[in-house]
Structures are given as C-alpha cells and as structure tokens.
FIVEXVO-464490 format. One record per residue (C-alpha): z, y, x; residue number from 1. Coordinates in nm, 3 decimals, decimal comma, m for minus. Layout:
Z:Y:X:NUM
...
END
This chain:
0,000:0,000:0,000:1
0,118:0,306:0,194:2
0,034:0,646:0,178:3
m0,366:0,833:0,201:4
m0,380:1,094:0,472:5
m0,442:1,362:0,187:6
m0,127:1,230:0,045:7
0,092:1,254:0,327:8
m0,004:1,590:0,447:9
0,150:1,710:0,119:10
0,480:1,619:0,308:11
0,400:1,884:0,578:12
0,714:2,065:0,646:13
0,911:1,935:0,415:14
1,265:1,813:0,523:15
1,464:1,548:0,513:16
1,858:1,581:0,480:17
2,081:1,465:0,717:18
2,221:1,120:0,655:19
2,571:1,151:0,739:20
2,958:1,136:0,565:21
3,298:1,140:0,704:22
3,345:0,839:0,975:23
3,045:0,913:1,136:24
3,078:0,741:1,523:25
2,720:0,756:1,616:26
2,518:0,999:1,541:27
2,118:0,947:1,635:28
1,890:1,252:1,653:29
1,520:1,231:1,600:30
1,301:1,485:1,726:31
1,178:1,568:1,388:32
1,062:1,434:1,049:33
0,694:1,248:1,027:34
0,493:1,304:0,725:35
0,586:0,922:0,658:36
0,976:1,019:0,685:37
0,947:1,308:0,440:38
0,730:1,122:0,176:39
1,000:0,817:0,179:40
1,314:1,046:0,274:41
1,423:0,787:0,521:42
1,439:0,923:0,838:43
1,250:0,663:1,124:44
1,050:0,530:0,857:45
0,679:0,514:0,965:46
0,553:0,128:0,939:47
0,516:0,129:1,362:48
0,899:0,288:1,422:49
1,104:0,010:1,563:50
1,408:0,220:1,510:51
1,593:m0,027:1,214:52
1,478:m0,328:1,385:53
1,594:m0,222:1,687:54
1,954:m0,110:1,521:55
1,905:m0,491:1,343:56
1,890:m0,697:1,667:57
2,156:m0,447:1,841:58
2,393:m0,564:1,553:59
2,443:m0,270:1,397:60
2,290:m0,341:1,145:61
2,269:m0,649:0,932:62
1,937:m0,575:0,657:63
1,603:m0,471:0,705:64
1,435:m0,145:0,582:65
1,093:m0,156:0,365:66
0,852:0,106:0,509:67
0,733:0,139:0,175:68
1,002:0,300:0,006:69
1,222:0,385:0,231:70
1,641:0,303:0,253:71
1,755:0,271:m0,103:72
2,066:0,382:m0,184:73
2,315:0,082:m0,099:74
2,108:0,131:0,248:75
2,214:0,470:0,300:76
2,611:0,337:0,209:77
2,586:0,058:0,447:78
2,473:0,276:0,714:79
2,691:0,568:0,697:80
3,012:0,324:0,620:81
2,913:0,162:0,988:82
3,002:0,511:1,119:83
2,611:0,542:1,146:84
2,465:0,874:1,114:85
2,093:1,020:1,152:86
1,975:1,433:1,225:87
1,698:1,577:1,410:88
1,653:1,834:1,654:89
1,400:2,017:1,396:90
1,409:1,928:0,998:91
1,078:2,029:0,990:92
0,784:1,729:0,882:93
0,515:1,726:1,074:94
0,236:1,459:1,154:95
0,299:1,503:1,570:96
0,619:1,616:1,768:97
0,390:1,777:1,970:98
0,310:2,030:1,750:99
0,692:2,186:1,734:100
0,725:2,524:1,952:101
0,976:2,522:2,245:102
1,144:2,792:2,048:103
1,162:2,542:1,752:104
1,343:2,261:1,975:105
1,589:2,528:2,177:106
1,700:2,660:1,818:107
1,779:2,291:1,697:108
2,017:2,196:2,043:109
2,155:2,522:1,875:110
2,188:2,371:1,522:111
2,297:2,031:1,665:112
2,564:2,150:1,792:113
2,699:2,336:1,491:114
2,664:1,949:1,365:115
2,846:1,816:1,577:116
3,109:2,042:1,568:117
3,155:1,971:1,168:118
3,112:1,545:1,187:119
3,305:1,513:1,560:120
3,136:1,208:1,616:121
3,221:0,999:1,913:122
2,843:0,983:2,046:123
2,529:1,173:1,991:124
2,219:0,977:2,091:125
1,936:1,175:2,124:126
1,620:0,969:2,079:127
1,328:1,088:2,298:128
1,389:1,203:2,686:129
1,117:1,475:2,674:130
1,214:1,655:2,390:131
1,599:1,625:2,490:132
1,452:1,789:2,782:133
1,281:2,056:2,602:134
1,577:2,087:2,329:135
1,868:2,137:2,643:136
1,662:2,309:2,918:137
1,726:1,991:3,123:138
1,447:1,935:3,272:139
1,570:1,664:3,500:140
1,763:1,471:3,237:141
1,697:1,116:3,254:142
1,797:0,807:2,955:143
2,171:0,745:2,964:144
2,507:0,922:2,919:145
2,444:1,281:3,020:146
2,695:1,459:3,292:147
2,831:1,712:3,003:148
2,941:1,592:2,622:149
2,841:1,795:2,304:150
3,113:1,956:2,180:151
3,355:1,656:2,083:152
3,094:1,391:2,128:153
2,985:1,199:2,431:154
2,579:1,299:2,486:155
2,319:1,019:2,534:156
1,964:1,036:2,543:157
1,801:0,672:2,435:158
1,453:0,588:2,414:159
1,228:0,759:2,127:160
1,206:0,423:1,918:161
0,847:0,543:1,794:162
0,546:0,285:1,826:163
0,383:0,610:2,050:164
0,633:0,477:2,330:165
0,469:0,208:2,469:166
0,761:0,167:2,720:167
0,973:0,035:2,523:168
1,022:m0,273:2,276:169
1,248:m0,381:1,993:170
1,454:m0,551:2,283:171
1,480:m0,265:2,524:172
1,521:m0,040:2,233:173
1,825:m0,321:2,115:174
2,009:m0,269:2,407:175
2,049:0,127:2,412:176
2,157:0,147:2,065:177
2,421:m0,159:2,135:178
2,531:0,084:2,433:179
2,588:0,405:2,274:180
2,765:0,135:1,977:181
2,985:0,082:2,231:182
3,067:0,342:2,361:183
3,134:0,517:1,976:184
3,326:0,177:1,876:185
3,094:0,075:1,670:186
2,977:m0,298:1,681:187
END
C-alpha cells in the first residue's frame, strides 16, 4: 500500500509531537520528521528505517511497528512506560535532512535543551553524527558518550538508524541502543 509521492508531499512541514511522559530514561533525537513520519505520526517510520527493529533486537522493545500506520496507541504506552522517549533536533517534515539550514539545526540543540531540562532524562541519544555535529558546533564529535552531558542527561550520539546509512545494520544499530539502555537503566 503506502503512500504516492503527491500524497506525501502534503506532509511537507508538518510536525510530529514529541513522544514523551514522565519516566522518560532515554530519550532518542532524530534529526527531523520524513514526509513518511508526518503522514503516520510515528516518528522513524519510513518502511527502510531500522530504528524499531533495531530497539526490538536491543531488547527494548518487545513488538514490532507496521510502517503502514504507524505506532497505535498501546504502542506509544508501551514505549513511553519503558522510560522510552523520541524528539528531533527540527519538528519540521521534510523529504531530505539535507534540506534543513544550519540555522535550523543550531536553533533545535537550543530547543533540545529546553527538553531536556523539563523530562531530566538519564540519556539523550542523538541519532545521526553529522547533524549532531552541525546541531552542537562539534565538528570533531565522533559516535559514543560525548565529553560534556546535556543539562541533567548523559549525551550520546548513536548511529542515524535510516536505510541512507549504509554503515550500519539492524545488529550494529542493536548494540548502540542496548548501550545508551544501559547506561539510562533501561533494559
């Protein structure tokens, strides 16, 4: 089924809320919203994303997500009740991260941290090294536990779980989201 390219550019710039409550441990950032993510309102949701089935052989998890139509709304308890939590850097859909200003990206470390200040989870794991880059003014920051926290919150940068990132797999993608589990207490 999915969607048409006509249909999902009516999705351009829409947003997609948070997904977080009280409890939240881990707390991933995406870049931004696809066109797939706002027309489902499930953040990570394009068909290609490995992002759940990474979080499903990490552990973290224990159901798998329909691309289709997106988390329903048992989903969305499960995940926050983990002490699982999902932003982005921009709430702005668009088809490409590329096409986000640097502006955009500085203003959302900005808005992030606001964020983080509210939830106080234990981690933030920022998913994608070169916009974390952009985002922080980092320009040398590499995947791992950064040298400086976020407000109350450890920082990480993992691995952008979209199917664009041909360096990683479901596996490798398993085993940084088990990591930052960890390290929040979450298992």
């Amino acid at each position: 089924m999915g969607f048409s390219r006509a249909q999902l550019e009516t999705f351009r710039n829409a947003t997609v809320p948070d997904l977080v409550s009280p409890g939240c441990k881990v707390l991933f950032v995406g870049i931004n919203p696809g066109l797939w993510t706002a027309a489902t309102q499930t953040h990570f949701c394009h068909p290609s994303n490995r992002f759940y089935p990474a979080l499903h052989e990490a552990g973290l998890i224990d159901w798998t997500l329909d691309t289709e139509t997106g988390m329903t709304d048992a989903q969305r308890d499960d995940f926050t009740s983990r002490g699982l939590g999902i932003s982005n850097l921009v709430h702005r859909a668009t088809a490409r991260a590329s096409e986000l200003t640097r502006d955009e990206l500085r203003a959302g470390s900005r808005d992030l941290a606001v964020v983080v200040d509210e939830i106080s989870p234990e981690v933030v794991a920022v998913a994608g090294v070169t916009a974390y880059r952009e985002a922080f003014d980092e320009r040398r920051a590499a995947l791992g536990r950064q040298p400086h926290d976020l407000g109350p919150a450890q920082l990480w940068v993992v691995p952008n779980p979209s199917g664009l990132n041909a360096h990683e797999t479901i596996r490798t993608l398993a085993g940084w989201y088990r990591e930052v589990g960890r390290a929040a207490g979450v298992s």
